[in-house]
C-alpha positions as CSV (number, residue, x, y, z in Angstrom):
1,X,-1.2,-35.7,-45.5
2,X,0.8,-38.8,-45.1
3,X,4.1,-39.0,-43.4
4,X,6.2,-42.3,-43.9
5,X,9.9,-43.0,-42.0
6,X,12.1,-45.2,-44.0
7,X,14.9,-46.5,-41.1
8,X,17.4,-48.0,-44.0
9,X,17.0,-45.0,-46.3
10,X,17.4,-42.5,-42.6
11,X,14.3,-40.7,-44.5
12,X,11.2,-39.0,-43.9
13,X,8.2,-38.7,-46.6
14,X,5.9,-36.1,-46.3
15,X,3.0,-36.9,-48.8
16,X,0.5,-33.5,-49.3
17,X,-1.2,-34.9,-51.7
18,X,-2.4,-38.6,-53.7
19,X,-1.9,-36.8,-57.0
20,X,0.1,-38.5,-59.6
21,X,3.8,-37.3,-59.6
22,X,4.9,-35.5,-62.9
23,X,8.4,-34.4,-62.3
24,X,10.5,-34.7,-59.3
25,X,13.3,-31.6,-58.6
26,X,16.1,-31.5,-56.6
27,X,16.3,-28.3,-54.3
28,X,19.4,-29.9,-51.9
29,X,21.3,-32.9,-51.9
30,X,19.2,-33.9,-49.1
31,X,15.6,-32.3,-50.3
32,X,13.6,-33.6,-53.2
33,X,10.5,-32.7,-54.1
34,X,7.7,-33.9,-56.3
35,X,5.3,-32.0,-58.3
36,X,1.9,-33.3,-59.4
37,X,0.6,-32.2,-63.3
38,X,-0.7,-29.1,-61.4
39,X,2.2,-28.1,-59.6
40,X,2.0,-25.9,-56.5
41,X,-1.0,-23.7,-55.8
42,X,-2.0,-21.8,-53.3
């Protein structure tokens, strides 16, 4: 897990995973998410 602070965006990224992103979604206007080929398992 890799957790990155961008100070001019005022964001935090929370990287689970290295896996290529295949499609990014939009749950808030402040939470986006990215989904690798596999999408989320458990």
């Amino acid at each position: 897990m890799t957790l990155i602070y961008d100070k001019e965006a005022e964001a935090l990224y929370i990287r689970l995973t290295d896996k290529e992103v295949e499609y990014t979604e939009e749950l808030t206007p402040n939470i986006i998410v990215d989904y690798s080929k596999e999408g989320i398992k458990s």
